[in-house]
NUKOLLUM-8182 format. One record per residue (C-alpha): residue number from 1; x negated, y negated, z. Coordinates in nm, 4 decimals, always signed. Layout:
BEGIN
+-----+----------+----------+----------+
| num |       c1 |       c2 |       c3 |
+-----+----------+----------+----------+
| NUM |        X |        Y |        Z |
...
+-----+----------+----------+----------+
This chain:
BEGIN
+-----+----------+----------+----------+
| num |       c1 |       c2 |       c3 |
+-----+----------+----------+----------+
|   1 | -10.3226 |  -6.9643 | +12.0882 |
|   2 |  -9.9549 |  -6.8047 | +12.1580 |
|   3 |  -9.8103 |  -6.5702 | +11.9497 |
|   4 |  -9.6316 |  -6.8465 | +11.7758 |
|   5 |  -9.8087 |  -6.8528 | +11.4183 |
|   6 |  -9.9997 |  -7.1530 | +11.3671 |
|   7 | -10.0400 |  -7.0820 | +10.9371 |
|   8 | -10.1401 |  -7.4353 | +10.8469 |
|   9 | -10.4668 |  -7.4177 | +11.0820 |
|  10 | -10.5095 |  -7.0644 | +11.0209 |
|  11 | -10.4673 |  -7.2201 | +10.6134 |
|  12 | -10.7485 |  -7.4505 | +10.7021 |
|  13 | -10.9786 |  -7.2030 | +10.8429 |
|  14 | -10.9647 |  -6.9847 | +10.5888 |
|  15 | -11.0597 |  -7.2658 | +10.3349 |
|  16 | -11.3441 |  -7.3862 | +10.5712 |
|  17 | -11.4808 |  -6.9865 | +10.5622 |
|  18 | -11.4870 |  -7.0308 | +10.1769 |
|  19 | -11.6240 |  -7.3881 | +10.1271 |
|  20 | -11.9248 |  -7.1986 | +10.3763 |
|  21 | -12.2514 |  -7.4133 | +10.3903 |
|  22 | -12.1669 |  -7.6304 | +10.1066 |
|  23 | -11.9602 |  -7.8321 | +10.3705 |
|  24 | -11.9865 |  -8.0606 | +10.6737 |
|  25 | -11.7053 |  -7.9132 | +10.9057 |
|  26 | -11.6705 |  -8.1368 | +11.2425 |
|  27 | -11.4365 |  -8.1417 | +11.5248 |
|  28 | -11.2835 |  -8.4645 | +11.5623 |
|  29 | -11.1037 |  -8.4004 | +11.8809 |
|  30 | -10.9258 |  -8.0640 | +12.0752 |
|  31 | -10.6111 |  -8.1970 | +12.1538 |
|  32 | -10.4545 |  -7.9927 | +12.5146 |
|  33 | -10.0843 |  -7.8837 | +12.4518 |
|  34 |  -9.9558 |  -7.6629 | +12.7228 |
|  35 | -10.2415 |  -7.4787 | +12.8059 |
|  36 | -10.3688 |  -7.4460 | +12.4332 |
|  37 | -10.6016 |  -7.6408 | +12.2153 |
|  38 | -10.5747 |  -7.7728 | +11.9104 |
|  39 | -10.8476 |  -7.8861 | +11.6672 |
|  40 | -10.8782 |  -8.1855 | +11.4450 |
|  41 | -11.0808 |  -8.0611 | +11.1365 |
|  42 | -11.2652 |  -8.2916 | +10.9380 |
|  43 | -11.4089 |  -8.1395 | +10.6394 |
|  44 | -11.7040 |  -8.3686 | +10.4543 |
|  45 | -11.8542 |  -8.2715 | +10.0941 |
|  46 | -12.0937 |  -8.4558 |  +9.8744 |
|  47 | -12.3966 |  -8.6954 |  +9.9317 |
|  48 | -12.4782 |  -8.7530 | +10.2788 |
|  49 | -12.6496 |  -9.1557 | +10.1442 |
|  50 | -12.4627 |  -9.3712 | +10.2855 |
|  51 | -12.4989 |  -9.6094 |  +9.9575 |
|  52 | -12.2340 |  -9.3828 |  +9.7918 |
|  53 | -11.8510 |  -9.4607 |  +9.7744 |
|  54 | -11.6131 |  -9.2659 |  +9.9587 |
|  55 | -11.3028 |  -9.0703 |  +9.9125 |
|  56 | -11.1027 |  -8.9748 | +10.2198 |
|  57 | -10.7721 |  -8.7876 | +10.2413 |
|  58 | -10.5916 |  -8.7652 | +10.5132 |
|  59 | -10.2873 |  -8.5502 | +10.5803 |
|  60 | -10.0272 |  -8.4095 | +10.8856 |
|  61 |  -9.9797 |  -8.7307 | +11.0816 |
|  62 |  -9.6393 |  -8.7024 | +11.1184 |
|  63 |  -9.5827 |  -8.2740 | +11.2150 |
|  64 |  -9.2429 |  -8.2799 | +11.0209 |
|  65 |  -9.3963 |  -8.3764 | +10.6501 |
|  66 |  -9.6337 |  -8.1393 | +10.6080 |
|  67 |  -9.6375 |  -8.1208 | +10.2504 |
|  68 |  -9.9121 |  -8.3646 | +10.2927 |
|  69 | -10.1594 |  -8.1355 | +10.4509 |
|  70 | -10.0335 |  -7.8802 | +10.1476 |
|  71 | -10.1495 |  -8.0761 |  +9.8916 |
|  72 | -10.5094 |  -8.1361 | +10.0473 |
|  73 | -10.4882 |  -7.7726 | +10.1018 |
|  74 | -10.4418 |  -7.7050 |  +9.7023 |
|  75 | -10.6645 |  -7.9612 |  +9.6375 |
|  76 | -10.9381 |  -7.8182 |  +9.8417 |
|  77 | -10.9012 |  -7.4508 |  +9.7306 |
|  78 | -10.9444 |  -7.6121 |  +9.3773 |
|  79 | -11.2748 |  -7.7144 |  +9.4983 |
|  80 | -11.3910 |  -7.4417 |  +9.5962 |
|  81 | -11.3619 |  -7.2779 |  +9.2725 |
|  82 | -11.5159 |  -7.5541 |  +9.1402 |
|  83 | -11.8220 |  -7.5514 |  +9.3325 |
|  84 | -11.9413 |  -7.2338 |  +9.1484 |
|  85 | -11.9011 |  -7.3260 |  +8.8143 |
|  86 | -11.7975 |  -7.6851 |  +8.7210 |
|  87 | -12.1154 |  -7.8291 |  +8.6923 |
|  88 | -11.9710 |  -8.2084 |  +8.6032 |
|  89 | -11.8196 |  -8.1518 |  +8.9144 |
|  90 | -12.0868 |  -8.0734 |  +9.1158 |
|  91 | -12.2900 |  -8.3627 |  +8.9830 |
|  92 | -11.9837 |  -8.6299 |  +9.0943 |
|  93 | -12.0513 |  -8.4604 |  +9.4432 |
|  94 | -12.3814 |  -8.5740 |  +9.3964 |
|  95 | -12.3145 |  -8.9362 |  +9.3737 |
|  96 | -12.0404 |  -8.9426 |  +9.5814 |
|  97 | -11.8699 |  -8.8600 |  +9.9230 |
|  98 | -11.4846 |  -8.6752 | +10.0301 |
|  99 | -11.3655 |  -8.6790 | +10.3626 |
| 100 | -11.0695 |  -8.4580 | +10.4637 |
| 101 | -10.8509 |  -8.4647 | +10.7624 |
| 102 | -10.6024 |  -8.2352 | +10.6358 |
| 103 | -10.4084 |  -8.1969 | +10.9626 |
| 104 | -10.4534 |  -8.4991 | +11.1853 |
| 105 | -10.1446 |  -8.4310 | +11.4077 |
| 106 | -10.1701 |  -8.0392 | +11.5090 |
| 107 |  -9.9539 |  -7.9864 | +11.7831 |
| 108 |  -9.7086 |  -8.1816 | +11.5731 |
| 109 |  -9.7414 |  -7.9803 | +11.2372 |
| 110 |  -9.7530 |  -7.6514 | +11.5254 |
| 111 |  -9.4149 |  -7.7378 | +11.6803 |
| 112 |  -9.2558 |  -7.9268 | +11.3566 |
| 113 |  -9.1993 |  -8.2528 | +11.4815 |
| 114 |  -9.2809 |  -8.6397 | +11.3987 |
| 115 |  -9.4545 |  -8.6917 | +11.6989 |
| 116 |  -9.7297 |  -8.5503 | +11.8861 |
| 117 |  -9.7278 |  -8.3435 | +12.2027 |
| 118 |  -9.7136 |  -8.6454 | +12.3799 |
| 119 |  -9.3718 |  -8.7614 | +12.1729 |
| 120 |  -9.5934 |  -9.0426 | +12.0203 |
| 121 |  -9.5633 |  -9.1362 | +11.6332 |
| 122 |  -9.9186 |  -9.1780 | +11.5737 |
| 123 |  -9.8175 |  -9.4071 | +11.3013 |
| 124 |  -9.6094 |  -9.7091 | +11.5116 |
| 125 |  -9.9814 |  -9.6161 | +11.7810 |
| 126 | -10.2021 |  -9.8820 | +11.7290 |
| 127 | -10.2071 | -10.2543 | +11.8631 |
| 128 | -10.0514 | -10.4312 | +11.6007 |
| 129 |  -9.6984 | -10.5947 | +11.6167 |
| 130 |  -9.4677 | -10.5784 | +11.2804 |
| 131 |  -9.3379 | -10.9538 | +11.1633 |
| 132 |  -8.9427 | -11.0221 | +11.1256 |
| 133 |  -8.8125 | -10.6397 | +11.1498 |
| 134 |  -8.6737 | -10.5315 | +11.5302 |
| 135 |  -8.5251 | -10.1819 | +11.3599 |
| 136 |  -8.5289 |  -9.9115 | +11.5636 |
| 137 |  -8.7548 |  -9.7584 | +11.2913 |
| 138 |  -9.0345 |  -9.9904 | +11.3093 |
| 139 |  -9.1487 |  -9.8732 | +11.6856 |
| 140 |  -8.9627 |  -9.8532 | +11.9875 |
| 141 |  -9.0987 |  -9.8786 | +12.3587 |
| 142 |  -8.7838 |  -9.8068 | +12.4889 |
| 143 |  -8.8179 |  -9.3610 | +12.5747 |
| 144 |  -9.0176 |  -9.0987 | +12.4119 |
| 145 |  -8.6706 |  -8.9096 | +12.4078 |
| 146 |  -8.6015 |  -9.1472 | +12.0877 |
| 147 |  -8.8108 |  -9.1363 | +11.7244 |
| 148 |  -9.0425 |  -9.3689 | +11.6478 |
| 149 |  -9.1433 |  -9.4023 | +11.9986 |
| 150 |  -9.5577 |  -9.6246 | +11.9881 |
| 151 |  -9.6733 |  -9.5218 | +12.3570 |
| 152 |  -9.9732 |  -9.7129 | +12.4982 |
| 153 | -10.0838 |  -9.8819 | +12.2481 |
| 154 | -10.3402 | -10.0543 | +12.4549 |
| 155 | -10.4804 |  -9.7103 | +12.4745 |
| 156 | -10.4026 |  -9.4991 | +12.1113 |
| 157 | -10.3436 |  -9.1910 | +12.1314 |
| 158 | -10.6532 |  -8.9312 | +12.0811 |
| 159 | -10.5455 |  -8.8114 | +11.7372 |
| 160 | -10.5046 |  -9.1804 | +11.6376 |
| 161 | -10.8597 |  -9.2708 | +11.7984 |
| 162 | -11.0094 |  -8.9663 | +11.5621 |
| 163 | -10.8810 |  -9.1077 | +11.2877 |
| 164 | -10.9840 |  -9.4145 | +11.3600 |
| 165 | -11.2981 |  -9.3311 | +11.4040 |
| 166 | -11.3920 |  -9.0984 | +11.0773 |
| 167 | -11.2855 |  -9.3900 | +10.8965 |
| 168 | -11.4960 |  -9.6219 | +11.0837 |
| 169 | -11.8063 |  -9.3720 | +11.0171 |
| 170 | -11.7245 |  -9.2747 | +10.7190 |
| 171 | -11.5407 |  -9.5454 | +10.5039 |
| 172 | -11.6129 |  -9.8785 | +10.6460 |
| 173 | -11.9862 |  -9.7951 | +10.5777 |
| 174 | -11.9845 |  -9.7179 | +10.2428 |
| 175 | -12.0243 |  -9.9492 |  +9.9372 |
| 176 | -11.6516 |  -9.8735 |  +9.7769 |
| 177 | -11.4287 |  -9.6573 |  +9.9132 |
| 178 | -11.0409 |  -9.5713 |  +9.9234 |
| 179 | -10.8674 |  -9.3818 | +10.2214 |
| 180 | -10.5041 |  -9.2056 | +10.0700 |
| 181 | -10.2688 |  -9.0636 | +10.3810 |
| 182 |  -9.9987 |  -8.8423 | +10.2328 |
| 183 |  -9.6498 |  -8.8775 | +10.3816 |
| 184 |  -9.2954 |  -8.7675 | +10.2624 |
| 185 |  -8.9353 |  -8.8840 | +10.3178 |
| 186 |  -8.8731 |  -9.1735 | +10.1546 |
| 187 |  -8.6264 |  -9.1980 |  +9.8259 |
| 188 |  -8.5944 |  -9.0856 |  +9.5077 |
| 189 |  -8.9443 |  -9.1397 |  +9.4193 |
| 190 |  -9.2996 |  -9.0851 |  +9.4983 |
| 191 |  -9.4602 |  -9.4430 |  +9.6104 |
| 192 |  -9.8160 |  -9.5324 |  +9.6162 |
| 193 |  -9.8439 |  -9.8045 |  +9.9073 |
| 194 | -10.1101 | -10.0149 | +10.0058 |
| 195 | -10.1550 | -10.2956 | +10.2722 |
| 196 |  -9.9377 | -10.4565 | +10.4492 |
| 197 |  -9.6851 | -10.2372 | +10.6516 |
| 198 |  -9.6459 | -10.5003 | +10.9518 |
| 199 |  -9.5811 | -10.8069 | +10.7407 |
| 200 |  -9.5314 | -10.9226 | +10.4080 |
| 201 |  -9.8528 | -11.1250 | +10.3279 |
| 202 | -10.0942 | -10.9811 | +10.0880 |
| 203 | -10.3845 | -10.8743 | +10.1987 |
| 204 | -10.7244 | -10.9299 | +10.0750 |
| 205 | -10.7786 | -10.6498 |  +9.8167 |
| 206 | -10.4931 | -10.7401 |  +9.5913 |
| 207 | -10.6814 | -10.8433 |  +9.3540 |
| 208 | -10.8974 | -10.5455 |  +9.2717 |
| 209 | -10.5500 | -10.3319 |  +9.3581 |
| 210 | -10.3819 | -10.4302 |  +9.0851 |
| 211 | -10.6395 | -10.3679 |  +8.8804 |
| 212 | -10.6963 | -10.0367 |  +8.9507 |
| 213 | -10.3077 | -10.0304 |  +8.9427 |
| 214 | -10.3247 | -10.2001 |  +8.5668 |
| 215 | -10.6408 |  -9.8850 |  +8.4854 |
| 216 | -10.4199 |  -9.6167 |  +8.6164 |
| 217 | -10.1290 |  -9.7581 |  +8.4054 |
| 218 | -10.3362 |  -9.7600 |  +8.1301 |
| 219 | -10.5132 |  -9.3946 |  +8.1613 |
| 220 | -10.1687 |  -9.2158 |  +8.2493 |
| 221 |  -9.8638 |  -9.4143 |  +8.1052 |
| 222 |  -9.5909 |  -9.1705 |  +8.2584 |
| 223 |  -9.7362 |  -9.1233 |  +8.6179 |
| 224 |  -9.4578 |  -9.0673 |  +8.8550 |
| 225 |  -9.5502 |  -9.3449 |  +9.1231 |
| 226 |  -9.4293 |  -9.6587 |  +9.2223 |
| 227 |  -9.7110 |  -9.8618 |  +9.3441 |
| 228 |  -9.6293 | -10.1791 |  +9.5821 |
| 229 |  -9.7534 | -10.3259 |  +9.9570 |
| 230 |  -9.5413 | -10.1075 | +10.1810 |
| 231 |  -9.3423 | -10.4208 | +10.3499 |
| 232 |  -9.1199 | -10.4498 | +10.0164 |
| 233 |  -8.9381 | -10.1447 | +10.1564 |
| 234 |  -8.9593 | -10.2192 | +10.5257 |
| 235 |  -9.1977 | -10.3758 | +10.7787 |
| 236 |  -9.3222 | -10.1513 | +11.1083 |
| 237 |  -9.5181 | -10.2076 | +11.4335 |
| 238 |  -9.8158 | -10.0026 | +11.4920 |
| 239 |  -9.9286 |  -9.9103 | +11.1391 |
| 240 | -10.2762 |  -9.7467 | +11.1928 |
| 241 | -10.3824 |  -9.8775 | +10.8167 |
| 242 | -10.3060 | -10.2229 | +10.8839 |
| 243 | -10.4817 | -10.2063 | +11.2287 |
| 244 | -10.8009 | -10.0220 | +11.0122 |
| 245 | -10.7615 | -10.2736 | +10.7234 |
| 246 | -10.7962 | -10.5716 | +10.9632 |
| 247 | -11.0616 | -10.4444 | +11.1837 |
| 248 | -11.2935 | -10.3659 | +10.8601 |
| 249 | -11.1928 | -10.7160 | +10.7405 |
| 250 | -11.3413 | -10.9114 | +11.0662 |
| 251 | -11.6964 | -10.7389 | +11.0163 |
| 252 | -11.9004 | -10.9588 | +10.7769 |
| 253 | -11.8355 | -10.6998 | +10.4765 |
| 254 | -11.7952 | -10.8780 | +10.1852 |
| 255 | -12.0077 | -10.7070 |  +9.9769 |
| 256 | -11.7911 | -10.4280 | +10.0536 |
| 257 | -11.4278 | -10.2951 |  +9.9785 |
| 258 | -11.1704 | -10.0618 | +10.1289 |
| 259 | -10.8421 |  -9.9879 | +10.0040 |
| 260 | -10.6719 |  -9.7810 | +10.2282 |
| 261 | -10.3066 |  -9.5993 | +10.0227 |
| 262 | -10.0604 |  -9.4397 | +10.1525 |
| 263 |  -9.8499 |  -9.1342 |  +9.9338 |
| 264 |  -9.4824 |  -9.1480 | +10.0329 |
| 265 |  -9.3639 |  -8.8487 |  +9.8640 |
| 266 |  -8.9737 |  -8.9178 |  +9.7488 |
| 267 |  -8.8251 |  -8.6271 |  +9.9415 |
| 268 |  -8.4751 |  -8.7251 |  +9.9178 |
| 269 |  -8.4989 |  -8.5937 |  +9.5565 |
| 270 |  -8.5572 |  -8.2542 |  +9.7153 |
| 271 |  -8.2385 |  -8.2775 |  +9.9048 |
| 272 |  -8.0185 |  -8.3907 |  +9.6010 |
| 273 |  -8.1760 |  -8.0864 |  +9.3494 |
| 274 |  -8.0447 |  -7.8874 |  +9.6876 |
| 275 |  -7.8593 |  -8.0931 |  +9.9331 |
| 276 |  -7.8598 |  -7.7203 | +10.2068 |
| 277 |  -8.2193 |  -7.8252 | +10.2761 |
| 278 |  -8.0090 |  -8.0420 | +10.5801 |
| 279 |  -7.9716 |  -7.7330 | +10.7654 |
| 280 |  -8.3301 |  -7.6420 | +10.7259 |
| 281 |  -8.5296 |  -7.7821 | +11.0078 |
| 282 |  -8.8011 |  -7.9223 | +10.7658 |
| 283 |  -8.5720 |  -7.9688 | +10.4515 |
| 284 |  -8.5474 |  -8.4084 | +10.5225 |
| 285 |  -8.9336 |  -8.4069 | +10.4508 |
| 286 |  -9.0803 |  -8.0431 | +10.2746 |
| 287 |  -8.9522 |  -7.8701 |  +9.9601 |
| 288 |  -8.7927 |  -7.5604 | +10.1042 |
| 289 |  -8.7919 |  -7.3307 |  +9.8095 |
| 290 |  -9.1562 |  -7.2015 |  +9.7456 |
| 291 |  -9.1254 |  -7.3214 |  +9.3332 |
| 292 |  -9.1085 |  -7.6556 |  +9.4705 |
| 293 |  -9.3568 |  -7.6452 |  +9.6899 |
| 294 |  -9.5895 |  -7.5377 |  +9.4093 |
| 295 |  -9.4621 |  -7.8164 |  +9.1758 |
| 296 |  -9.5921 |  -8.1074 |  +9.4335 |
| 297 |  -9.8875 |  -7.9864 |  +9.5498 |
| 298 | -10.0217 |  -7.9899 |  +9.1938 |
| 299 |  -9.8532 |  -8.2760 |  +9.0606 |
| 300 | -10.1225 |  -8.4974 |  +9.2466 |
| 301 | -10.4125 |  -8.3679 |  +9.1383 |
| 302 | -10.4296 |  -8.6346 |  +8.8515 |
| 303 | -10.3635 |  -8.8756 |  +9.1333 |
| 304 | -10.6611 |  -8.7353 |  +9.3261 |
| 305 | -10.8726 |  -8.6674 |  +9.0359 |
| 306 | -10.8448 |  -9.0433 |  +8.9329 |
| 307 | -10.9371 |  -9.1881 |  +9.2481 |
| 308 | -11.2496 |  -8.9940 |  +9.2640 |
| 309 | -11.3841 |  -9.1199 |  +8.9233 |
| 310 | -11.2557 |  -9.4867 |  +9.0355 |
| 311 | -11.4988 |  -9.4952 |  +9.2425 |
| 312 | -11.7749 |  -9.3342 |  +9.0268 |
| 313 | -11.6797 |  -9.6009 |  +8.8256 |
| 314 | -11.5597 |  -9.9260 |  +8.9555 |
| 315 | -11.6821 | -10.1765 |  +8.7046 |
| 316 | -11.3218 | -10.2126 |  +8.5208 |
| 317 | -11.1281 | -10.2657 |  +8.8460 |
| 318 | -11.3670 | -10.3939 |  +9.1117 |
| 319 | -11.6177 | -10.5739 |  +8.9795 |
| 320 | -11.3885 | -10.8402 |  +8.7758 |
| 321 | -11.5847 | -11.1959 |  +8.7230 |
| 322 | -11.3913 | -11.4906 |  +8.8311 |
| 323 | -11.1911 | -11.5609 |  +8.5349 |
| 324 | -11.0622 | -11.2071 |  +8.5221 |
| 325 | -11.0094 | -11.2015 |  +8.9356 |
| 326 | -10.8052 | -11.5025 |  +8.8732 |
| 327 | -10.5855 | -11.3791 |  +8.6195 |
| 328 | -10.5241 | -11.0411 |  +8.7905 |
| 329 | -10.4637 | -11.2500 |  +9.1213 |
| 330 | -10.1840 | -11.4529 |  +8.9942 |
| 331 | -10.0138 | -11.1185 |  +8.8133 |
| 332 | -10.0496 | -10.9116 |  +9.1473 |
| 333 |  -9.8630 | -11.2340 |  +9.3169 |
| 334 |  -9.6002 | -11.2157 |  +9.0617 |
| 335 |  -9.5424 | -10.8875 |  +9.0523 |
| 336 |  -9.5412 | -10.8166 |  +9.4303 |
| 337 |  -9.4615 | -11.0732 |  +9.6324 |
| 338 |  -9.2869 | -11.3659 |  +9.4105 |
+-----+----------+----------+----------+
């Protein structure tokens, strides 16, 4: 490494040191960046049967919003307390599986920008084209000089193929499981957004997504999310989730399901509780002032916390009987796309 700091990965480390032999630590991929190397860290606790469901988290693919890694960061060192003690905990462990890619992108969290080294935005990468939305925003080809810039997408980048392919191992084996990538930089609010990003059909999960939307709504009346398919707010080319969401769906996997959410973390309130985080290079997409920080990397622990025991328990949301399945279909329809 250069004498530039690297304090996320050296964050990451430290945690792995802690969490000792009660993890699986891998090496996705060592990404090359100017004569350094950067690892991808996947971090696995839990069952190793591969009848259990699956959490995965999944943070850092865009460099710039690296709150996301933060909060996997909080919620790991959580876990690691919890591991001595908490034996409820300990037993969930025992019945289930989390997967952690805290920092997917690490030469983009390392030099602070969207893209990776190669000026790539891992998430316009993958070989999917966006339906009825030419913005500049959904995915250029035109120069890597400009954002949003897909690459060869014939060929994904290797930071795209690692994720690809933990989730592959990991996810699309498993019984039940939900993937949740954490973002920031878009409104006033934090959104919880599912399938699809590259058009506006639904996909095939509604159903049992709006019922775990309808549980959540139920268990915590004043959560802070918006929950909606991301193509209400815009429609993009490349969208690694989509791409994972249809590949699972062409394997003959009906007995299983994968719900793969995206966090976009509302950082434009940030900016209007202190509008001088424009001069600060991350202020668009991080909370600048350290109180802040603290305040959102706990306030989605009872996000994370719920998604875990959704899957320890899936009865009330994903195992509906046809009547029910029917009803919730038609309400998701209305609510989302009529």
């Amino acid at each position: 490494m250069s004498n530039k700091r690297f304090s996320e990965l050296e964050q990451l480390e430290i945690l792995i040191e802690q969490l000792g032999n009660r993890a699986d630590v891998q090496v996705l991929e060592r990404i090359s960046y100017r004569g350094q190397e950067f690892p991808v860290y996947c971090i696995i606790l839990g069952s190793k049967q591969p009848d259990v469901p699956v959490l995965g988290l999944f943070g850092g693919v865009h460099g710039l919003e690296k709150i996301g890694s933060e909060v996997i960061f909080a919620y790991l060192q959580t876990i690691t307390q919890l591991l001595d003690w908490d034996d409820e905990f300990n037993a969930r462990l025992q019945k289930s599986r989390l997967v952690f890619v805290p920092i997917v992108n690490p030469v983009g969290v390392y030099r602070g920008t969207r893209s990776n080294g190669n000026d790539v935005d891992l998430m316009r990468n993958a070989p999917i084209e966006g339906q009825g939305n030419t913005k500049l925003y959904s995915g250029q080809r035109i120069s890597p000089l400009l954002p949003w810039y897909r690459g060869d997408t014939s060929a994904m980048e290797a930071e795209a193929q690692a994720l690809c392919q933990i989730v592959r191992q990991q996810l699309f084996n498993a019984p039940i499981s939900i993937a949740l990538d954490l973002h920031s930089g878009f409104g006033l609010r934090d959104r919880l957004w599912f399938p699809y990003a590259s058009c506006k059909k639904p996909f095939a999960a509604i159903t049992e997504t709006f019922a775990l939307k309808k549980l959540f709504d139920r268990c915590y009346p004043y959560h802070i999310y918006k929950i909606e398919p991301m193509s209400l707010e815009y429609v993009i080319n490349g969208d690694l989730w989509d791409y994972l969401y249809d590949e699972f769906r062409q394997q003959n996997v009906n007995e299983r399901l994968f719900i793969p959410l995206t966090l976009e973390m509302g950082s434009w309130l940030w900016l209007r509780k202190n509008p001088l985080h424009l001069f600060h290079r991350h202020g668009l997409f991080h909370p600048v002032l350290p109180h802040r920080q603290r305040r959102v990397m706990r306030r989605h622990f009872i996000l994370l916390d719920f998604l875990h025991r959704s899957l320890l328990y899936p009865k009330p949301w994903a195992h509906l009987d046809l009547a029910q399945r029917d009803v919730y279909h038609q309400a998701a329809l209305r609510l989302w796309y009529d």
